[in-house]
C-alpha positions in Angstrom: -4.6 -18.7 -4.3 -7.5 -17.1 -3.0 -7.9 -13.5 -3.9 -10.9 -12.8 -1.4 -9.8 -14.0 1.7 -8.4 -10.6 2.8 -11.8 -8.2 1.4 -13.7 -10.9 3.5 -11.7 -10.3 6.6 -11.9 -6.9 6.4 -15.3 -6.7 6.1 -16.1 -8.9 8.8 -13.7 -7.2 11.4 -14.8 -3.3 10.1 -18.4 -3.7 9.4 -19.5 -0.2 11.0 -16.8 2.2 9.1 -17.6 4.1 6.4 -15.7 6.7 6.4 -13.6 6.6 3.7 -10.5 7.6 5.9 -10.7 5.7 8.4 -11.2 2.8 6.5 -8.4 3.4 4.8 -6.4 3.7 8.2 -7.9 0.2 9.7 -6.8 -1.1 6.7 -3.1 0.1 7.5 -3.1 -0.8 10.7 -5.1 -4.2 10.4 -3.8 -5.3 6.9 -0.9 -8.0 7.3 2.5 -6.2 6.2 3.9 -7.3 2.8 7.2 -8.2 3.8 8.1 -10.9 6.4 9.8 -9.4 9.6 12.1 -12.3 10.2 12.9 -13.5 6.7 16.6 -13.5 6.7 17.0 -11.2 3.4 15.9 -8.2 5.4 18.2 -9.0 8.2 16.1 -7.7 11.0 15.5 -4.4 9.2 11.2 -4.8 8.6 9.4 -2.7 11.1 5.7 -4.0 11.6 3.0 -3.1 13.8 1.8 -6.2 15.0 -1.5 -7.7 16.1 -3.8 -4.2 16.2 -4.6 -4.1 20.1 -8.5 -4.0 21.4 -7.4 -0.6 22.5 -6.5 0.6 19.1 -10.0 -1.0 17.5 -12.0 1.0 19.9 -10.0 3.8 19.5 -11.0 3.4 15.5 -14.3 2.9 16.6 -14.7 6.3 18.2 -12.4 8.1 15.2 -15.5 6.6 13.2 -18.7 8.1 15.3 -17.0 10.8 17.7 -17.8 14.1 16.1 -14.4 16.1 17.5 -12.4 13.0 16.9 -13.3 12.5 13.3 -13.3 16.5 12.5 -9.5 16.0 13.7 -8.8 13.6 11.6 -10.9 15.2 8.2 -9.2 18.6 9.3 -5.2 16.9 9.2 -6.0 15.2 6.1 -7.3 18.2 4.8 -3.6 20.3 5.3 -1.6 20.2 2.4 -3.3 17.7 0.1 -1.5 15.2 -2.2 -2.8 13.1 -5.0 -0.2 10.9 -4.4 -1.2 7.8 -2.1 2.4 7.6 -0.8 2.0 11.1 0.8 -2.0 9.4 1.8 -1.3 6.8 3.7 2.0 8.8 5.4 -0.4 11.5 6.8 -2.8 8.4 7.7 -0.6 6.7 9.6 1.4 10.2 11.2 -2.2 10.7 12.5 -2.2 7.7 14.3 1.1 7.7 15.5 0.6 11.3 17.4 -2.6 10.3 18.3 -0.6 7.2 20.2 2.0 9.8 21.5 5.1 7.7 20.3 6.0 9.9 17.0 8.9 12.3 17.5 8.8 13.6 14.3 7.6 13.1 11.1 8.8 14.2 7.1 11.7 15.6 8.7 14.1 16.5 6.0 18.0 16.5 5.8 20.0 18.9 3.7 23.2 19.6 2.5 24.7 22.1 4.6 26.8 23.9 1.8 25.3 26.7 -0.3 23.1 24.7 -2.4 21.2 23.3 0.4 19.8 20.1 -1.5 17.8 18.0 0.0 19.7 15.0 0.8 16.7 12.6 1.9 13.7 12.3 4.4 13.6 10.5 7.5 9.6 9.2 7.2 8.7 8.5 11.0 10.6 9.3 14.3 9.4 7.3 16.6 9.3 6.3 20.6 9.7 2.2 20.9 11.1 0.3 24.1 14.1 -0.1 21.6 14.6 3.2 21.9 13.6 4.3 25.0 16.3 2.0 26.7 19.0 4.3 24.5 17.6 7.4 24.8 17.1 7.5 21.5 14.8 7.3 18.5 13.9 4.1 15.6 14.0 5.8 12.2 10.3 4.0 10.4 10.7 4.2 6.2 7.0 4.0 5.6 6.1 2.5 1.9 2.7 1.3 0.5 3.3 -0.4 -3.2 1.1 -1.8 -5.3 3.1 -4.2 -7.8 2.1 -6.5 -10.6 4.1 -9.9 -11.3 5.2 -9.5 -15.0 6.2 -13.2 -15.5 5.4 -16.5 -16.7 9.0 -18.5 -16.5 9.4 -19.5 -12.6 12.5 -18.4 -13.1 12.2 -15.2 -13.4 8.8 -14.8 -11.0 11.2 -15.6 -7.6 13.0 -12.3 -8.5 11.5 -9.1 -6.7 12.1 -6.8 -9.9 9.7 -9.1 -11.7 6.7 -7.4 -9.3 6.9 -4.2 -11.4 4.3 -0.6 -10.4 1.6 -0.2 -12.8 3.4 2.4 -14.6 6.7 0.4 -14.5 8.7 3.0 -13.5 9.3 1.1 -10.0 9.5 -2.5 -8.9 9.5 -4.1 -5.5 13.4 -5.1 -5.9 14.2 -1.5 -6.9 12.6 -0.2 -4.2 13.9 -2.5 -1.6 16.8 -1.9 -2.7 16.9 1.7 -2.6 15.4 1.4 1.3 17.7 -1.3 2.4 21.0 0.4 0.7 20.1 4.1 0.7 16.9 5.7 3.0 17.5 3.5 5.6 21.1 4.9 5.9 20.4 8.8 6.2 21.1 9.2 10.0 24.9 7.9 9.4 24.8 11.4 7.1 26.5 13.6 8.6 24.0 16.5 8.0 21.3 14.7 9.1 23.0 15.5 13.2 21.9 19.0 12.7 17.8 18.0 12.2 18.2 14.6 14.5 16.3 15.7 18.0 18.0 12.0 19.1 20.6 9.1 18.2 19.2 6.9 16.0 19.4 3.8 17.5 17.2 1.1 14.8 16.2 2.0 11.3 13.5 -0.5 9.7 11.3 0.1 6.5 7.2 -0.4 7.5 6.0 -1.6 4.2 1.9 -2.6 3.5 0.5 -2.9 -0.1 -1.3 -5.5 -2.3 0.6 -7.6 -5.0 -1.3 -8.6 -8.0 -0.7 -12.0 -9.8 -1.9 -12.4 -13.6 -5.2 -13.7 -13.4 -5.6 -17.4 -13.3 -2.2 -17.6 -12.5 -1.5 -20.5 -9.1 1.8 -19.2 -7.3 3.5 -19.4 -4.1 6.6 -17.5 -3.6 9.7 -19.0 -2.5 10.0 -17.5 1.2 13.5 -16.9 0.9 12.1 -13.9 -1.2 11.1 -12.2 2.0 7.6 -11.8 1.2 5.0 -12.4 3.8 2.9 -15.2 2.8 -0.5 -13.8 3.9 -0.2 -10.5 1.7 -3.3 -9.1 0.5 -3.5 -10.2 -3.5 -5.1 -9.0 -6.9 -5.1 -9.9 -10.0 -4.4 -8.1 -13.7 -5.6 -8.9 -16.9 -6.6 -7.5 -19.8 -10.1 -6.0 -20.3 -11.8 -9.2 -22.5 -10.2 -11.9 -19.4 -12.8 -10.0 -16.6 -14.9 -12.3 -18.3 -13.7 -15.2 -17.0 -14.5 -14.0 -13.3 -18.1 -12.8 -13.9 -21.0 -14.4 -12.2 -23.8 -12.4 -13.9 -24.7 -11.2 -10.6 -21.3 -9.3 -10.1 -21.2 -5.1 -9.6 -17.7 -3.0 -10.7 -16.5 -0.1 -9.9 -13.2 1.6 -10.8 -11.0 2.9 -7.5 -9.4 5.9 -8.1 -5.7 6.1 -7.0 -6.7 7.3 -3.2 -9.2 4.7 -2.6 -6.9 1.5 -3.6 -6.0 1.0 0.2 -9.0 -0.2 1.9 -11.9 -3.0 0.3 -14.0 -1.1 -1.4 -17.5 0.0 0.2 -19.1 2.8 -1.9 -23.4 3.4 -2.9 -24.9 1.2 -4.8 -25.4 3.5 -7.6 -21.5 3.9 -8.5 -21.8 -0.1 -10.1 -21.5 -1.3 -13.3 -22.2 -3.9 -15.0 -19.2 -5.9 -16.5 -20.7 -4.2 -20.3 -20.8 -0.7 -18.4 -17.1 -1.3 -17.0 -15.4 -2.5 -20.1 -16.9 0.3 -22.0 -15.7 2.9 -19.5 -12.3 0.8 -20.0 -12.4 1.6 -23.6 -12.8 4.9 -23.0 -10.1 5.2 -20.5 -7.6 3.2 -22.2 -8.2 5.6 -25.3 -6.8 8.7 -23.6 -4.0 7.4 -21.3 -2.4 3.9 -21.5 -2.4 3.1 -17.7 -4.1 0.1 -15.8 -6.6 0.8 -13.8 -7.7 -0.3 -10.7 -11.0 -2.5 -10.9 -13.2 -3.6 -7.7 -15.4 -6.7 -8.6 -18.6 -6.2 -5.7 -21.7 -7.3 -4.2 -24.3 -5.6 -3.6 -25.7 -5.5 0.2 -28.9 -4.9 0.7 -30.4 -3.0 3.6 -32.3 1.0 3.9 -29.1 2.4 2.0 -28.2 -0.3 -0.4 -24.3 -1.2 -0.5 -21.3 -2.6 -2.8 -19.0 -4.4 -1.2 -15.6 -5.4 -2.6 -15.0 -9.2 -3.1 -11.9 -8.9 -5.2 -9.8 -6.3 -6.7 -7.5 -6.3 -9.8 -6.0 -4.0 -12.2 -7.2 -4.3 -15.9 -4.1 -3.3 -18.3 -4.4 -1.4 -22.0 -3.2 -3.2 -25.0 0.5 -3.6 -25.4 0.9 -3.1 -21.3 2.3 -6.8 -20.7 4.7 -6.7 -23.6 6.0 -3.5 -22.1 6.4 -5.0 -18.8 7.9 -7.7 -20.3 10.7 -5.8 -21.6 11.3 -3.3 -18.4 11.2 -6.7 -16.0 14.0 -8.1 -18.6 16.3 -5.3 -18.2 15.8 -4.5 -14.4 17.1 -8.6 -14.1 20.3 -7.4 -16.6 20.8 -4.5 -14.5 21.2 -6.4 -10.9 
């Protein structure tokens, strides 16, 4: 299992971006999607976006070094901020989409119609295909980017989507496919949702990218009828003494806060560690708040502005963390 290939890739294909945002968007639009299209479990349900066009690399090119292009882009990312990377990588990838002229709509929400006026659900991305356009009508995109960690050791148990569980294992990749496949992807058959709809709905498909992360040392394939797409991008987790195991002495670290964990890693030299610097900052993390947290393992370019460069990511878990997953994978596999 090679945990590089995809940081190598990206590297290689993106060398002149550094802007953290549009690095993060190439990495959307480039990545390879995390489910497969045409495994039969998702019964032709998977949106992707396909081989990214020369068009659409140029066109990242200029968002990079066009002055109006990129204010554009900093100014939309700029309206209403989140601090949650779901609501990220949405405005990300509505940016594109307009920018493309295919989306219709985007966060349009439905709502009861009685005097309580709940919201009943979200339709993610509106949006022009030749599906559509033959129907005079619009595909309804569910747009997800999950990070999940496999909480496993008996084989068993590690072909089962729940046993991919969210760092704070209060999701899992079955749950959530779940809830697309038997709930958001259904909110145009609502009746409410006719009063919002500006067109028929005539497809409805989840668009899902993230990075799953395998314990570390850990050699797995997973079985395809799992519906996972065999070139994902892949981490690892472990605990803070394993990182060990994976230094070279010449390594650099850096901890990725929650908005940077979609695109490789490039950041200043100065913001590396050495794997003593990083476990202590580990220590001092873990102390305060018992999540994992997201670790990039670099090297350091050299040139007028000296670089790090991400060669492999993983998240390093607090004491107790596996034996928690442990129980919450247990009961999600009761519960189906």
């Amino acid at each position: 299992m090679d945990l590089t290939k995809h940081q190598a890739r990206f590297h290689q294909r993106w060398p002149a971006l550094r802007d953290p945002h549009v690095r993060a968007l190439a990495w959307l639009l480039y990545a390879p999607d995390l489910l497969a299209p045409d495994a039969a479990c998702w019964e032709a349900r998977i949106a992707t976006l396909g081989q990214l066009s020369p068009e659409v690399a140029g066109w990242l090119h200029d968002l990079q070094y066009d002055p109006i292009l990129n204010e554009a882009l900093h100014a939309h990312m700029a309206q209403q901020p989140s601090g949650r990377l779901g609501r990220y990588a949405e405005k990300l990838l509505g940016f594109y989409l307009r920018q493309q002229d295919c989306l219709v709509a985007a966060n349009l929400q439905v709502r009861n119609q009685g005097a309580t006026r709940e919201t009943l659900g979200e339709f993610d991305f509106l949006v022009r295909s030749p599906d559509a356009e033959s129907d005079a009508g619009v595909v309804h995109w569910e747009f997800a980017t999950k990070f999940y960690l496999l909480q496993a050791r008996d084989a068993s148990i590690q072909a089962q989507a729940d046993a991919f569980v969210g760092p704070n294992l209060a999701d899992s990749l079955g749950r959530k496919m779940r809830k697309i496949m038997q709930q958001q992807l259904r909110l145009s058959e609502h009746p409410a949702a006719q009063a919002v709809l500006p067109a028929p709905v005539v497809a409805a498909r989840a668009l899902v990218k993230g990075w799953l992360f395998y314990p570390l040392g850990v050699e797995l394939t997973l079985p395809p009828a799992m519906g996972i797409n065999a070139d994902h991008c892949r981490g690892f987790w472990c605990d803070a003494p394993s990182l060990q195991t994976i230094d070279d002495g010449a390594a650099c670290y850096a901890l990725l806060p929650r908005l940077s964990w979609l695109a490789p890693a490039r950041l200043p030299a100065a913001e590396g560690m050495s794997l003593a610097q990083l476990r202590g900052r580990l220590e001092e993390r873990f102390h305060a708040d018992d999540s994992p947290v997201m670790v990039a393992q670099c090297r350091l370019k050299e040139g007028a502005e000296p670089e790090l460069l991400e060669v492999r990511r993983g998240f390093v878990v607090p004491p107790q963390w596996e034996a928690r997953a442990a129980t919450t994978v247990q009961h999600a596999i009761v519960q189906v």
